[in-house]
N, C-alpha and C positions, 0 to 999 in steps of 0.2 A: 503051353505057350513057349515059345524056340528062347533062346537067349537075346539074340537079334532084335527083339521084339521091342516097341518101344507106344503102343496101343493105347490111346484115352481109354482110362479107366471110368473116369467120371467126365463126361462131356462139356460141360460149365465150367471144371477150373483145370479140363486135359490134366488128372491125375494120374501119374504113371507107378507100375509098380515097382521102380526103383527109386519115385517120390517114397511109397510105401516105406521102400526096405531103409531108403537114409535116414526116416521121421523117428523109427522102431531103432533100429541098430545104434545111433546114435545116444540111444539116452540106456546105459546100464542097468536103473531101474527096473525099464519098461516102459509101458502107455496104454492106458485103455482106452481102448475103441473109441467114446465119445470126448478124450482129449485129441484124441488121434485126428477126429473129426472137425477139432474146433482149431486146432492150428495149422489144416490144411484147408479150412476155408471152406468146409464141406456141407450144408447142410443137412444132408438126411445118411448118416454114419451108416445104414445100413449098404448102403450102395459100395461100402469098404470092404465087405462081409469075403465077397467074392474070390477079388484079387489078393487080399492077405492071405487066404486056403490056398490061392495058388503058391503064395511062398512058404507058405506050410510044407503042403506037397512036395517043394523043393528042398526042404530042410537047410531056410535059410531061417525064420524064423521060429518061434512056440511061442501057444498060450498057453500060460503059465496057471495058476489054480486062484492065483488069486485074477484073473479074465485079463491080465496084462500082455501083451504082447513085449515081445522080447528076444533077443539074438540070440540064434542057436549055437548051441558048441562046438558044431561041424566044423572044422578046419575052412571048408571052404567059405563057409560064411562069415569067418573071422578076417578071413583076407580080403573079400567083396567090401565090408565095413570100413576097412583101411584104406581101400579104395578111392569111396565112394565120400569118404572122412577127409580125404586129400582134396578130391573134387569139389567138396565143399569150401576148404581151405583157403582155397586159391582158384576160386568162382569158375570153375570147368561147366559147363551144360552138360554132366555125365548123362542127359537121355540122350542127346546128340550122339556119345560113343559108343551106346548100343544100339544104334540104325542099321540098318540090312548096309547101307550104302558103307558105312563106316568099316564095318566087321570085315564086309569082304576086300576093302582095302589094305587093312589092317592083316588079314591072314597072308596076304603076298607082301605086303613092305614091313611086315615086323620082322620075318625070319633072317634079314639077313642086314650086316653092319653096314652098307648103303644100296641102295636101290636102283634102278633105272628101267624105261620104257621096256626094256627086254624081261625085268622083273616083275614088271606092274604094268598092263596092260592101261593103253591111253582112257577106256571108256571107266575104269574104276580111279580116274585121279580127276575126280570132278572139281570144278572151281571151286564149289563152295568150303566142298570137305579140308582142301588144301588151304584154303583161307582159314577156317577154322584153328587147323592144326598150329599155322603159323603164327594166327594171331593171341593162342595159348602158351606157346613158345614149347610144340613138341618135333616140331621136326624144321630140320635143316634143309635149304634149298641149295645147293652145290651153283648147277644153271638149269636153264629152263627147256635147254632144245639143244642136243633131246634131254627132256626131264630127268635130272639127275638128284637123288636126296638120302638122308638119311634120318629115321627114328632117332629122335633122345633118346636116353636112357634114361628110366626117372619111375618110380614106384607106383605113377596111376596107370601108366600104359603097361607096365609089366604087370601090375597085378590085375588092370582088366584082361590084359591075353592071357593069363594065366585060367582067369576064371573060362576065358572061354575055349580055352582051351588051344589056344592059339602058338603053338612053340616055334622055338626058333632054331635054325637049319645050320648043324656045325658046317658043312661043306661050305657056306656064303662067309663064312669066316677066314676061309684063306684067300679072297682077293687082297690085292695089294690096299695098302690104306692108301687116301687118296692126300695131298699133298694140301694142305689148309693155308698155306703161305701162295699157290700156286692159285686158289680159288677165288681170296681175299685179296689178291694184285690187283690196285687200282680201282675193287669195287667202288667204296666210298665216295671217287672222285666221278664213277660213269652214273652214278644217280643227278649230278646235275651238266651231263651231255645229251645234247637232242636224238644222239643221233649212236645211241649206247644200244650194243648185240645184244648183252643183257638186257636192258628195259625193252628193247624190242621185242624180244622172244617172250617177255612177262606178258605184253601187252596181246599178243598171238593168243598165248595160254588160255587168260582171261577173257578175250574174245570182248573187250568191250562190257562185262559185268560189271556193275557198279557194289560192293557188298558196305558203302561208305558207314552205311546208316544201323547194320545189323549187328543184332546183341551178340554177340561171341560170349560172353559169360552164362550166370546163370538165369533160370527161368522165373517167375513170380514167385511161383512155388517153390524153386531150389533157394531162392533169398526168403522166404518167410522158415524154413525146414533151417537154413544156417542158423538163422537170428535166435530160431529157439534151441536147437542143438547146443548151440555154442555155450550157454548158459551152463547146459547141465552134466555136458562132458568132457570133466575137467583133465582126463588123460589124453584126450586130444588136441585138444581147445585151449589157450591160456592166453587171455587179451590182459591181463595184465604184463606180461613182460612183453609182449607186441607195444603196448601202451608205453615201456619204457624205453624200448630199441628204436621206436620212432622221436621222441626226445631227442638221442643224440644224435639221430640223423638227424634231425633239423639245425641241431649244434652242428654238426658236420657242414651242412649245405650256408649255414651261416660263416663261417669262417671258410668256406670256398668261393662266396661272394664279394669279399675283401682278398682276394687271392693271398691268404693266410697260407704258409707252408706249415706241412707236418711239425709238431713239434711234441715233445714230450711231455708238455702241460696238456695239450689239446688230446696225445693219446690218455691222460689219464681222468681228461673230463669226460670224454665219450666210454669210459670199463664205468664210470661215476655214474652217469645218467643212466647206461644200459641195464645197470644191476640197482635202479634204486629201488627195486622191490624188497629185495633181497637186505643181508648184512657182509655179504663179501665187501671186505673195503679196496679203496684204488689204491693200496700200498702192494709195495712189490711182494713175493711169497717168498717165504723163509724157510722151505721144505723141497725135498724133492718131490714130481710128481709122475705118474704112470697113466699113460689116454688107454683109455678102454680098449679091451679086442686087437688092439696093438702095442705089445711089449718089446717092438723094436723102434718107435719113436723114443729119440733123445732131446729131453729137454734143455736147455742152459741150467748150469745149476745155481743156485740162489745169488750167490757171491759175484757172478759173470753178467748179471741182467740189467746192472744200472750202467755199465761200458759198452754192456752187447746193444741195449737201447738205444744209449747214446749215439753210440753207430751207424746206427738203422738211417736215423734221422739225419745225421751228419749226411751221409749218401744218399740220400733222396734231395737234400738241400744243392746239394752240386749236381747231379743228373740235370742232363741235357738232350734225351730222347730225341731224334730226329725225324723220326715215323711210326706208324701202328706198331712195326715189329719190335722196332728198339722201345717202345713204349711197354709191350706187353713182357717183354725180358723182364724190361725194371720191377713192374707188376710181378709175375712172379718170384722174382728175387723177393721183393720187398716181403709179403706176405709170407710165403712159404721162413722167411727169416725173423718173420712176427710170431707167428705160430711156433718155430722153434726156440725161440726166447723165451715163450711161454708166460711172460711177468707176472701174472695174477693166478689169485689162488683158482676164481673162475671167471667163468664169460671171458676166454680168450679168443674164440671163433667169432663169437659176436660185434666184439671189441676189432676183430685183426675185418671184418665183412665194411667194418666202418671208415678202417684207416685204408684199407684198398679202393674206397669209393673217393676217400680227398685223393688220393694219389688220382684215380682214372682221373677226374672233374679237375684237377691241376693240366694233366696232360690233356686237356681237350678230347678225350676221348669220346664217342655217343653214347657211350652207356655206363650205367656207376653203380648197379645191383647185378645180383647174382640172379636169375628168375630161378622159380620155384622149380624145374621141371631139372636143374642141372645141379641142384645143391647136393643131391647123392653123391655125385660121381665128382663133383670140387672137394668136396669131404675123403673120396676116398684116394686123390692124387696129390690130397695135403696132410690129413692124417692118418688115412689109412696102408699109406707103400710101408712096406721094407725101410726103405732105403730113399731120401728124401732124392725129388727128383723135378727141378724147376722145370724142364722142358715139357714133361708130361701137363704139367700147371698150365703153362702159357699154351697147349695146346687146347685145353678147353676154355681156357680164355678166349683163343682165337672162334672158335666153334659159337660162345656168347656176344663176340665180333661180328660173325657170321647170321646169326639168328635176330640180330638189332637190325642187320644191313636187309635182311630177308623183310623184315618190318614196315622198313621205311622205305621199299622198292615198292611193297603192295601199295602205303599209301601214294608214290607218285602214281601208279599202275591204276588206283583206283582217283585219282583224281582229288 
């Protein structure tokens, strides 16, 4: 069976075998065949017998001696799992992205840092696929005509092209980068013009489809395969500090409905709620500290952090932002000087993800989260540079600007 392949396994509940591989992979232990059976809704577990041998055969899975099915130590199958763990995550339809239609999309617009008609051929950029994409938050729409875009960067499309073996083409790497300030001119304000190039060209694109109604997440079976995975694999999975990081979003979105400004009580009730699993307390840290994998981030040191805070705050309280761009300056400033403050022993990303959300939702911005698909790469222009660098920041901010705007053009587009 091809990679591509995405074939009812079991006709009744359309079992796929990369239903198979998430039910198995997901749980450390294992799973025998007749739980296998029972949490995918399956009645007669032999009908399973079939397509697990095929992933045998691929060595992504083994039965084990005690009849458990279980992840193989194949390298590749350890990356498929991470995959497929993410798409769970963050509700992806992963059979969707191994469709013939997808794949061969995917092998012309992954190779290179933006795409266009000269790259991707009009009959492989179907509406629905690009609705998909968009409405998962993986890819950027530049404009429509002619079709111009670019791939996220974001660890389920890299590690499904990976698995399929899908690479990306150093030569597409020296076009010019394309100008995000130049793209973002005046979008926002041509979604409520009748008579907008943009919306028009969207509207060409789509030809009249309506996608209003269609599930873009996951499928019966990918939401019954989460609900139990999630339980039992706990290096993946941790709805308890989920459970706690939405507290203080709610604290946050309460004190943004009183148009409450940042303040340094309000940063230290949201590190409070965020971490109340935990025993880190919301006092400031009395030590120096060193971030992972990067031994050139400099933090404040202990003694600077209740002035450097105090700061923060002071300058957001007088900011007076007069548009997206001078909005998203601040945004970066602010954060990237959160993160370098550093105040707590932990949960400072967590903590700095919440005080960037009052800051957007003060400034009227349309969007107050980071989507799942851009947190790699917000991690790696905030803690992971050299050399701290705001404008790298505000550039993917602009791009999560860009991906909101892409959002809300499909919904006028679709009506």
């Amino acid at each position: 069976m091809s990679f591509a392949a995405s074939s009812d396994l079991h006709k009744k509940n359309s079992i796929t075998r990369w239903d198979l591989f998430a039910c198995v992979a997901g749980r450390p232990e294992g799973i025998a065949l007749t739980r296998l059976a029972h949490v995918l809704h399956v009645e007669r577990e032999r009908s399973l017998i079939v397509p697990l041998g095929e992933l045998e055969d691929e060595e992504l899975i083994v039965c084990d001696s005690r009849d458990h099915y279980i992840l193989s130590s194949k390298e590749a199958a350890k990356k498929l799992r991470y995959t497929i763990a993410y798409a769970l995550a963050y509700d992806y339809d992963y059979n969707a992205y191994f469709s013939e239609d997808m794949v061969a999309f995917l092998k012309k617009a992954y190779r290179s840092d933006h795409f266009s008609t000269g790259d991707v051929s009009e009959k492989l950029m179907k509406p629905e696929l690009i609705t998909r994409l968009v409405h998962n938050d993986l890819l950027l729409i530049y404009k429509y005509e002619p079709f111009t875009g670019r791939i996220v960067e974001n660890p389920f499309l890299d590690g499904l092209c990976d698995y399929l073996k899908i690479k990306r083409a150093k030569a597409f790497f020296f076009r010019k980068k394309i100008s995000m300030g130049s793209v973002l001119e005046g979008r926002r304000e041509q979604l409520d013009s009748s008579d907008s190039q943009n919306l028009s060209a969207a509207r060409k694109f789509f030809s009249g489809r309506n996608f209003k109604n269609v599930n873009w997440g996951l499928t019966d079976n990918g939401k019954y395969i989460k609900e139990s995975v999630e339980r039992e694999d706990s290096e993946l999975f941790d709805p308890e500090s989920s459970a706690c990081f939405q507290k203080a979003w709610n604290a946050m979105q309460a004190n943004v409905s009183r148009s409450s400004k940042l303040s340094v009580d309000a940063i230290k009730l949201y590190h409070k709620l965020t971490m109340a699993n935990t025993d880190i307390p919301s006092t400031y840290r009395d030590h120096d500290v060193m971030i992972g994998n990067n031994p050139n981030f400099k933090a404040a040191v202990p003694s600077e952090i209740p002035y450097k805070l105090s700061n923060l705050v002071n300058y957001l309280a007088a900011a007076s932002p007069s548009d997206f761009e001078s909005v998203l300056d601040v945004c970066a400033y602010a954060y990237n000087e959160f993160i370098h403050i550093h105040p707590f022993s932990d949960g400072n990303s967590r903590t700095a993800r919440i005080v960037l959300a009052h800051i957007l939702n003060l400034f009227h911005m349309p969007f107050e989260k980071i989507p799942h698909s851009f947190e790699v790469r917000f991690l790696i222009v905030t803690k992971g540079l050299k050399t701290r660098d705001d404008n790298e920041l505000k550039y993917v901010l602009e791009e999560i600007y860009l991906n909101c705007m892409n959002r809300l053009e499909l919904e006028k587009v679709m009506g």
